[in-house]
N, CA, C and O of each residue as an XYZ file, in Angstrom:
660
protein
N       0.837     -1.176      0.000
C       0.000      0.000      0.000
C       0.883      1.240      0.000
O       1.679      1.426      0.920
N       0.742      2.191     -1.135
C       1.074      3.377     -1.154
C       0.836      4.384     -0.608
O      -0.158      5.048     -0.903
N       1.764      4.767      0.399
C       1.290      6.226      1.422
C       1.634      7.717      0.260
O       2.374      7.925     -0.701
N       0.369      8.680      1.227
C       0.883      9.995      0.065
C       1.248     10.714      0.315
O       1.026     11.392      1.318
N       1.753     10.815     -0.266
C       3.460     12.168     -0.440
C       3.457     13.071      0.257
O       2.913     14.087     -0.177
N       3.995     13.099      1.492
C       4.332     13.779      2.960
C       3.854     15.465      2.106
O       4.248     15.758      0.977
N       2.914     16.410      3.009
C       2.207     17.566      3.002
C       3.772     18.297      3.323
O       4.743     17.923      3.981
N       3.473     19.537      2.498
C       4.801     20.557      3.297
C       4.480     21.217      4.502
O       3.327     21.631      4.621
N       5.438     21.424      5.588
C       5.030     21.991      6.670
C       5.583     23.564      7.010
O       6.247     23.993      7.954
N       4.987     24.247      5.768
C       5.525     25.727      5.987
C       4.090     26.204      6.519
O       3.073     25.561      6.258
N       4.083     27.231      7.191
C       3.702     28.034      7.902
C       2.470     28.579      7.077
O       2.729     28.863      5.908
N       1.011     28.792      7.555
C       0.585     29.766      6.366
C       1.104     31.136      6.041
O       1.954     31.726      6.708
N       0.629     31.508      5.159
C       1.620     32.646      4.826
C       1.723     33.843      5.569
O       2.727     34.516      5.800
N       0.232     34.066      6.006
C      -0.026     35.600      6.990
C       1.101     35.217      8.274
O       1.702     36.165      8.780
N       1.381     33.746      8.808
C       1.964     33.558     10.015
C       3.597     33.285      9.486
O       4.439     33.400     10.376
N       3.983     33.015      8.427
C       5.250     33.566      7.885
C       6.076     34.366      8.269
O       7.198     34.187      8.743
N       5.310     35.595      7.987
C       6.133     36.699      8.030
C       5.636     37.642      9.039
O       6.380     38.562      9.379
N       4.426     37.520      9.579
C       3.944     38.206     10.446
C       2.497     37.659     11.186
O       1.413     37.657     10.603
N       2.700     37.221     12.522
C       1.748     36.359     12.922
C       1.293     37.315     14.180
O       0.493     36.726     14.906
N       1.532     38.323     14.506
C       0.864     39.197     15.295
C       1.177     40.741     15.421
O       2.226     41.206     15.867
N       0.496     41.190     15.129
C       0.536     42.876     14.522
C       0.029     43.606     15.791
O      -1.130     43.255     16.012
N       0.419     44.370     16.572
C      -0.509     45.274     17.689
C      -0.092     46.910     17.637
O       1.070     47.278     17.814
N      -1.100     47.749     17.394
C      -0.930     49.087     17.344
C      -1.722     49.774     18.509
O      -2.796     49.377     18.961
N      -1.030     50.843     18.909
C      -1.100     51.366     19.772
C      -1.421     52.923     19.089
O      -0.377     53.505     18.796
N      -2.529     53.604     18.822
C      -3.007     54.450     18.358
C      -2.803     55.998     19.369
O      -3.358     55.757     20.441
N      -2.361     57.095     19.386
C      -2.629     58.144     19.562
C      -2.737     59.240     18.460
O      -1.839     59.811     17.842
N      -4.093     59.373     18.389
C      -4.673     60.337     17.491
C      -5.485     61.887     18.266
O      -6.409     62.119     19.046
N      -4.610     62.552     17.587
C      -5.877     63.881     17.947
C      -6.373     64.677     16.552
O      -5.802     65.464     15.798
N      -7.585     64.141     16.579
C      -9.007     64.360     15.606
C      -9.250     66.083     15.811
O      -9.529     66.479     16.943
N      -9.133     67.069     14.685
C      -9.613     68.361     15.048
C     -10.018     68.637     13.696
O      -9.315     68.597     12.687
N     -11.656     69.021     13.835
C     -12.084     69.148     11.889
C     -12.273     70.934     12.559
O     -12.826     71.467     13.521
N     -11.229     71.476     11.072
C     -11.135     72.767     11.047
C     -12.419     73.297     10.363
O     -12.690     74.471     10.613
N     -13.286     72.589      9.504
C     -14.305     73.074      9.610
C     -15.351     71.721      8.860
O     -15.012     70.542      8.957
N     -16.895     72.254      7.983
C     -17.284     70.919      7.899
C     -16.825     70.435      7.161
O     -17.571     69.466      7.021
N     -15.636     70.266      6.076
C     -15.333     69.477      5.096
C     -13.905     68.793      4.975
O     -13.598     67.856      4.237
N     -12.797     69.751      6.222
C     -12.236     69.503      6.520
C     -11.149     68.896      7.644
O     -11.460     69.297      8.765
N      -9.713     67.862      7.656
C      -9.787     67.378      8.697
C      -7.826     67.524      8.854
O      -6.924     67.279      8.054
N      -7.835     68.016     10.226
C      -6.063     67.898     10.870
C      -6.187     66.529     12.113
O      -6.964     66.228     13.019
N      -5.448     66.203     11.761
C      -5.171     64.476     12.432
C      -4.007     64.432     12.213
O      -3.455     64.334     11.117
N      -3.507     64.507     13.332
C      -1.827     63.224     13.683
C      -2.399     61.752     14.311
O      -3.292     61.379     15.072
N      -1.420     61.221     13.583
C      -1.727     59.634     13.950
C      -0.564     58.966     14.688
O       0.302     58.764     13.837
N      -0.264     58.651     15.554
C       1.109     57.690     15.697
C       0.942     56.409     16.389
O       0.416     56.127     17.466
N       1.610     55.607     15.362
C       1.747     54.140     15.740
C       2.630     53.690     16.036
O       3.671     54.311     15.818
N       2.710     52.065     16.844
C       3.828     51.642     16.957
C       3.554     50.024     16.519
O       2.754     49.364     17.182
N       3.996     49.652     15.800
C       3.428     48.517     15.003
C       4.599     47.018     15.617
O       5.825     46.909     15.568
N       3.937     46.435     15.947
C       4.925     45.210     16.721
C       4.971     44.025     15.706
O       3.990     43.291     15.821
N       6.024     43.584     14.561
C       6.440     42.887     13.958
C       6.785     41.155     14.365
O       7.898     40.755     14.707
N       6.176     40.728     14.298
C       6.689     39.542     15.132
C       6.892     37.819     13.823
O       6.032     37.291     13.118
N       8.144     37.511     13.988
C       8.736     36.290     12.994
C       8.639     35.596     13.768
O       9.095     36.116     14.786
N       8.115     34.147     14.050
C       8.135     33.110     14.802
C       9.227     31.760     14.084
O       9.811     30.795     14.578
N       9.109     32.287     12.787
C       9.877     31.385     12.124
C      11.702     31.462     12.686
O      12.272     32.527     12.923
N      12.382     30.031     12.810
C      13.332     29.645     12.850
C      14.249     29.599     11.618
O      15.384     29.734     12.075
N      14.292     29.527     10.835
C      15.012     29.332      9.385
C      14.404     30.717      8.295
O      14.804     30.545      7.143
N      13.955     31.387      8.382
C      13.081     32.219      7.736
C      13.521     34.039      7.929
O      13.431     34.493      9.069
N      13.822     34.662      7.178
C      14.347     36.057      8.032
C      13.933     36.993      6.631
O      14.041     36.640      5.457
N      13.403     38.354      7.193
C      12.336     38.731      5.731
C      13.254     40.171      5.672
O      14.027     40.369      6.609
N      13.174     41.102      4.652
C      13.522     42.065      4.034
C      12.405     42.534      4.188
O      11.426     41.794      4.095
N      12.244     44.141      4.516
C      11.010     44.912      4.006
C      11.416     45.837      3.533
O      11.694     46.767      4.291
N      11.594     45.970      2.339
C      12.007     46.746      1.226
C      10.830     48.138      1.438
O      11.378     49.096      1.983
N       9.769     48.300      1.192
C       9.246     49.378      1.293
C       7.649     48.869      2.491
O       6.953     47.860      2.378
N       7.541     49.797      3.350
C       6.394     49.869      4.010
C       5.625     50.959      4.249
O       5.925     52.022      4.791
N       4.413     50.513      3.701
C       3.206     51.866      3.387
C       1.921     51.758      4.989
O       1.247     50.850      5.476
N       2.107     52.990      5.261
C       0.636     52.634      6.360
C      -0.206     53.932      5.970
O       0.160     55.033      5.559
N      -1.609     53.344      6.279
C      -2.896     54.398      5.504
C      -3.652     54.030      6.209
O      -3.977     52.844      6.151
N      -4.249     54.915      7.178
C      -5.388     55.575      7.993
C      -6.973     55.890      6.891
O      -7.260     56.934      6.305
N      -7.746     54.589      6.924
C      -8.664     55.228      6.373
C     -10.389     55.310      7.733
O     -10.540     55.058      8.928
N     -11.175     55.729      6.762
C     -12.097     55.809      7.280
C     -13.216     56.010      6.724
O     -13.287     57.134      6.228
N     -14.661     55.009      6.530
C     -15.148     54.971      6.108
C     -15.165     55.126      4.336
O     -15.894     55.776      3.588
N     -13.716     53.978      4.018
C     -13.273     53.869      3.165
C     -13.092     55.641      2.027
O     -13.504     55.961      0.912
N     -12.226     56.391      3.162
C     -11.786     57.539      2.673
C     -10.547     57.695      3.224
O     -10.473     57.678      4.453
N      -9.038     57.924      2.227
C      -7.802     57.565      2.801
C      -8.154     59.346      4.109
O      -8.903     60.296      3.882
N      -7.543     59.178      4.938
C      -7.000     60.408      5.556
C      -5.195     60.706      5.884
O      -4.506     61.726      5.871
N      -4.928     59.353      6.145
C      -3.386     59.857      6.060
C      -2.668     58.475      5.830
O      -2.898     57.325      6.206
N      -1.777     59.025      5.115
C      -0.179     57.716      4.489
C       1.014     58.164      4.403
O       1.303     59.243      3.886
N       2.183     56.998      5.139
C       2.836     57.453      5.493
C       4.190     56.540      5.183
O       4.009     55.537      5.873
N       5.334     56.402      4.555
C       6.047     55.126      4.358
C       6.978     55.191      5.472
O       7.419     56.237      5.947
N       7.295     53.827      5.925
C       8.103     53.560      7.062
C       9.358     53.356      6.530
O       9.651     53.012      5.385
N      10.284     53.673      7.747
C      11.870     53.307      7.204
C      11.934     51.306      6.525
O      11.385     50.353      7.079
N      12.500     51.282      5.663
C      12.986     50.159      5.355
C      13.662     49.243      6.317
O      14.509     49.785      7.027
N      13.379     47.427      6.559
C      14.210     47.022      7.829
C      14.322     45.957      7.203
O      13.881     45.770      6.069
N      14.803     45.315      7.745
C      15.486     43.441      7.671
C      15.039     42.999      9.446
O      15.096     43.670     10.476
N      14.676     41.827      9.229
C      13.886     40.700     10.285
C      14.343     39.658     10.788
O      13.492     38.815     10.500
N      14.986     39.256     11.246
C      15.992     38.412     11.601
C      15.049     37.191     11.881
O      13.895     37.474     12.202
N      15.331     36.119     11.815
C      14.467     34.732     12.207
C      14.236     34.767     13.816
O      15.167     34.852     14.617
N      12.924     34.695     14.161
C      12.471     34.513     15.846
C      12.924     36.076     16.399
O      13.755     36.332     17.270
N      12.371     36.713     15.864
C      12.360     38.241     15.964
C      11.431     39.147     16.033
O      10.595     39.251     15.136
N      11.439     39.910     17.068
C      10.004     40.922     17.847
C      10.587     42.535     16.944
O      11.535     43.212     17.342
N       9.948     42.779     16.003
C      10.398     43.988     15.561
C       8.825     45.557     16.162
O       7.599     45.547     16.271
N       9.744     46.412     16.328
C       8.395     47.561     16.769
C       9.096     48.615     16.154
O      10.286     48.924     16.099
N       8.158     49.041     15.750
C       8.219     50.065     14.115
C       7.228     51.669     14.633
O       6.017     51.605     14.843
N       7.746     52.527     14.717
C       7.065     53.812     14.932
C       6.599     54.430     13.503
O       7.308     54.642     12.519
N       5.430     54.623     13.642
C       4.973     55.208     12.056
C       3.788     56.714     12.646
O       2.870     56.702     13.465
N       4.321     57.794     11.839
C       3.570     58.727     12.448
C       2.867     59.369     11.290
O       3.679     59.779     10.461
N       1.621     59.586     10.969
C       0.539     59.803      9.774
C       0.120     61.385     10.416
O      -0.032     61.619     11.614
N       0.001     62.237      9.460
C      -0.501     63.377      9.487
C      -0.733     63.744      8.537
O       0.014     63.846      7.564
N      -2.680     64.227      8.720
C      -3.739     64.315      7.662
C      -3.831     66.046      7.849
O      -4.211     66.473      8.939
N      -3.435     67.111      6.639
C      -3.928     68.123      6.767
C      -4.497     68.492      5.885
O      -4.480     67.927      4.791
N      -5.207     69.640      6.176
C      -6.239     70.038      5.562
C      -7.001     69.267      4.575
O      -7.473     69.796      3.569
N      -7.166     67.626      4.940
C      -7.512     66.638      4.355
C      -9.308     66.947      4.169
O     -10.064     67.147      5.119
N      -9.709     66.921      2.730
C     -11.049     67.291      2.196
C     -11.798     66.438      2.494
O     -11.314     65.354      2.167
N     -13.430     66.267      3.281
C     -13.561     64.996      3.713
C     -15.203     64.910      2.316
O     -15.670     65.872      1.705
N     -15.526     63.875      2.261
C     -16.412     63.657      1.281
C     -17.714     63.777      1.744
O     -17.665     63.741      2.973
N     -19.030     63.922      1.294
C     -20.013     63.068      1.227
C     -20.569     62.922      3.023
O     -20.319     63.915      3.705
N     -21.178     61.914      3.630
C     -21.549     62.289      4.862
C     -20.443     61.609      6.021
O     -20.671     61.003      7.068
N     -19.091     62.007      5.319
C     -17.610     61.544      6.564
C     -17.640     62.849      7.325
O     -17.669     62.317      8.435
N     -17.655     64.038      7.577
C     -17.489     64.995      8.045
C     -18.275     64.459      9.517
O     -17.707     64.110     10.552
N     -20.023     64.528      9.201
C     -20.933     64.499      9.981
C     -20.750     63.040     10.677
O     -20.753     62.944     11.904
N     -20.584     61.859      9.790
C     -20.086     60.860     11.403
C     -19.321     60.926     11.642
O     -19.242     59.970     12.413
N     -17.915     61.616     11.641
C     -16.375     61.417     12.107
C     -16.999     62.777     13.640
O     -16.498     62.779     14.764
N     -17.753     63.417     13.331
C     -17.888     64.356     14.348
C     -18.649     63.626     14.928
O     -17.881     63.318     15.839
N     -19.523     63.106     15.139
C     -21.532     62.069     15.816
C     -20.244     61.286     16.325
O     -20.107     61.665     17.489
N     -19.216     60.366     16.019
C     -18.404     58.959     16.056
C     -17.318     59.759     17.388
O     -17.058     59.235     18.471
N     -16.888     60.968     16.966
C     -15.726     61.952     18.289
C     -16.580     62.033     19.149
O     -16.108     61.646     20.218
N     -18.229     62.526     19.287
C     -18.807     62.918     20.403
C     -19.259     61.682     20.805
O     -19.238     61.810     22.029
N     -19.579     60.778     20.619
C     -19.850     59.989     21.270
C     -18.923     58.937     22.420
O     -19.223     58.123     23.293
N     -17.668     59.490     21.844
C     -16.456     58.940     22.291
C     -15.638     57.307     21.994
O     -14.859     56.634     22.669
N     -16.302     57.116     20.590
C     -15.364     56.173     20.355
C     -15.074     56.342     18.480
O     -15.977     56.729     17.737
N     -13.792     56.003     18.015
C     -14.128     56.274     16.660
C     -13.307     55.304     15.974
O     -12.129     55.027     16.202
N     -14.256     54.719     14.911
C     -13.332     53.153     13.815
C     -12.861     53.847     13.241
O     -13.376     54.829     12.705
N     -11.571     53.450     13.207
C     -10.462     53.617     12.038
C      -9.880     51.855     11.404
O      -9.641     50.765     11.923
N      -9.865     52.328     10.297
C      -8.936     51.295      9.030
C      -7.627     51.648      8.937
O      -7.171     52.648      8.382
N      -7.093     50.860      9.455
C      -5.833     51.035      9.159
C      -4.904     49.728      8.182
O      -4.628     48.604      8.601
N      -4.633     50.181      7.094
C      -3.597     49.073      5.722
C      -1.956     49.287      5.717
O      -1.238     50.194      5.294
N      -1.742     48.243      6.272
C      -0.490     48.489      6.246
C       0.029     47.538      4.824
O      -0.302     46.359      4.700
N       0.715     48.125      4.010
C       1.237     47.374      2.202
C       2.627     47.565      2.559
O       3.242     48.544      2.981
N       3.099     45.890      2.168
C       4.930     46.145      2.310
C       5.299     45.034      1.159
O       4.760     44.005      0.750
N       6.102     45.527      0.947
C       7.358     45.144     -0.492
C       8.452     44.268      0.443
O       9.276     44.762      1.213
N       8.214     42.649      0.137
C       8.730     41.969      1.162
C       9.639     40.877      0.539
O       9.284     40.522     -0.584
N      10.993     40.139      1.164
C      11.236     39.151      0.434
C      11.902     38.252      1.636
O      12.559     38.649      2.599
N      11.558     37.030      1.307
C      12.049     36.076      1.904
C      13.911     36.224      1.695
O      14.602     36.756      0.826
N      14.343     35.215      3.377
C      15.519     35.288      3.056
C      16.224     34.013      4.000
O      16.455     34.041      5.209
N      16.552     32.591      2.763
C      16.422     31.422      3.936
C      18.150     30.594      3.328
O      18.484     30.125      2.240
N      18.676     30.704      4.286
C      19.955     30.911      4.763
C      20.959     32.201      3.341
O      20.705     33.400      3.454
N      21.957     31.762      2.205
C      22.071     32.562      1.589
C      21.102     32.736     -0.024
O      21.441     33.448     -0.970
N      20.114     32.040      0.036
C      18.793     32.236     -1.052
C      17.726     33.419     -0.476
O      17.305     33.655      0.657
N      17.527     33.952     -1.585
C      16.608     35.455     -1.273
C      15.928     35.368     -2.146
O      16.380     35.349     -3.290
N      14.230     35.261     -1.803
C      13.150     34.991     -3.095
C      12.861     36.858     -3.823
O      13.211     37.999     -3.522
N      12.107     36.246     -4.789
C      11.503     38.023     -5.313
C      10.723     38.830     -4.209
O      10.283     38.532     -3.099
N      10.734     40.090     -5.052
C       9.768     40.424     -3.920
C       8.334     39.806     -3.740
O       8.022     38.850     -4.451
N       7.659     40.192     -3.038
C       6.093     39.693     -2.577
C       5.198     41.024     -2.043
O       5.861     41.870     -1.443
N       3.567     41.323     -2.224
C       3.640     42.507     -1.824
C       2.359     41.389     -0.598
O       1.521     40.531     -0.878
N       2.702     41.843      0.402
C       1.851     41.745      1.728
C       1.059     42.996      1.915
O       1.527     44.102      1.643
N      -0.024     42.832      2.336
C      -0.971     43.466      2.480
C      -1.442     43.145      4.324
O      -1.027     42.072      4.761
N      -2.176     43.951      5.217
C      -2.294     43.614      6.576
C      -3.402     45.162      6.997
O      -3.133     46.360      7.086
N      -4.509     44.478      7.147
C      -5.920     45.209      7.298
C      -6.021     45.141      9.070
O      -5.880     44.068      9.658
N      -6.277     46.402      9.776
C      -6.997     46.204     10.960
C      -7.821     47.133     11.191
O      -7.571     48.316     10.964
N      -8.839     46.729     11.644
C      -9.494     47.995     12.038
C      -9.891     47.774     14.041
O     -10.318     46.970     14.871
N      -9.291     49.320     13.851
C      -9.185     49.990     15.048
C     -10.227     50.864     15.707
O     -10.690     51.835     15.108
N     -10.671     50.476     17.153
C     -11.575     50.620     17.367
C     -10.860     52.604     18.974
O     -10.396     52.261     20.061
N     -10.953     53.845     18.726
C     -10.194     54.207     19.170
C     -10.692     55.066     20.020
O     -10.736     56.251     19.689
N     -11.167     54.655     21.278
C     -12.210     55.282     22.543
C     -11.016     56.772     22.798
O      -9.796     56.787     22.631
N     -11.790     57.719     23.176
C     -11.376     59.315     23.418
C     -10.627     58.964     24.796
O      -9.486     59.356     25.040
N     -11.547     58.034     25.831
C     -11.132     58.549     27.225
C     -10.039     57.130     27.547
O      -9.352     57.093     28.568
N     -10.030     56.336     26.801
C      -9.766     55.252     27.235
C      -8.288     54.691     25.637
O      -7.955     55.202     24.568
N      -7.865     53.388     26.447
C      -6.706     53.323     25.042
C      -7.465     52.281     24.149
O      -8.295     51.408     24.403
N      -6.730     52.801     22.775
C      -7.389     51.586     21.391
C      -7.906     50.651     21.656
O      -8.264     50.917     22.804
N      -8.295     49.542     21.431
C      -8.444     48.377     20.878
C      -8.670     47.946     19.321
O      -9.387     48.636     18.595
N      -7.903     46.555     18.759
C      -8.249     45.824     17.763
C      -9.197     45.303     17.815
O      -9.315     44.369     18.608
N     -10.341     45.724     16.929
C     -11.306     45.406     16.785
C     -11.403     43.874     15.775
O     -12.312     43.057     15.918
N     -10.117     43.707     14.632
C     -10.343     42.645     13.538
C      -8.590     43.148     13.049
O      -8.067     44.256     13.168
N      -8.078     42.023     12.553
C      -6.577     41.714     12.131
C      -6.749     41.080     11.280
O      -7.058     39.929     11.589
N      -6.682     41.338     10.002
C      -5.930     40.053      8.823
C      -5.638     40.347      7.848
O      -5.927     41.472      7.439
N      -5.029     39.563      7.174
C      -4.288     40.130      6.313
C      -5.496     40.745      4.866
O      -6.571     40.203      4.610
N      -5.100     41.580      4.360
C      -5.915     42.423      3.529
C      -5.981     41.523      2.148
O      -5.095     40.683      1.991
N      -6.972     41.668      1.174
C      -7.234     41.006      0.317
C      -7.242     41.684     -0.765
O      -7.509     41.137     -1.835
């Protein structure tokens, strides 16, 4: 009897290269008037490789603050290298000015501040390449969706993590 051909045991891919993402949001929201919006954003994005044999390049990293699928701020991060079984934390700071807001974003981003809690989307897009001992694959573009749930009186929470589609 023929057994079948041993499954590969790589990692899925989101847990590859990044199997837990946590941001830590300080935003101050001020709409200069109704159409428009000043927002600083700063993150600190926690990188984490669980892999043993596996060590990644991030050639370019994009982060974008949206909301109610309207960008408000993007911002590219310094370029890094990931070493295998490695905790990386990445500071990324987004500032939206005199950002034009559309349609009825003005009126819930203000209803969403007074009430004291407000969703944000946040996409983080990176230009990535494997790197397993001296072999280095092409690039790859990773994509990584969360949306952030970001109370006035109280700190963030992740509301949903995965990788973006």
């Amino acid at each position: 009897m023929a057994h079948p051909p041993p499954q590969s045991q790589a990692p899925k891919r989101s847990n590859l290269f990044l199997r837990y993402i946590a941001m830590i949001i300080l935003a101050l929201i001020i709409l200069v008037d109704a159409n428009h919006l000043y927002a600083n954003f700063d993150f600190t994005i926690r990188a984490y490789n669980p892999n043993s044999k596996v060590s990644l390049y991030y050639d370019h990293v994009e982060v974008s603050v949206r909301y109610e699928d309207q960008t408000l701020a993007t911002n590219a991060v310094q370029p890094f290298f990931q070493s295998h079984k490695n905790v990386t934390r990445l500071h990324a700071r987004l500032t939206a000015q005199t950002v034009a807001l559309y349609d009825s974003v003005p009126k819930d981003l203000k209803l969403e501040k007074s009430s004291g809690d407000i969703g944000l989307d946040v996409l983080i897009r990176a230009k990535i390449r494997f790197k397993v001992g001296v072999w280095k694959s092409k690039h790859r573009i990773m994509r990584f969706f969360v949306l952030l749930c970001w109370s006035i009186s109280l700190k963030p929470r992740i509301l949903k993590g995965s990788p973006a589609k």
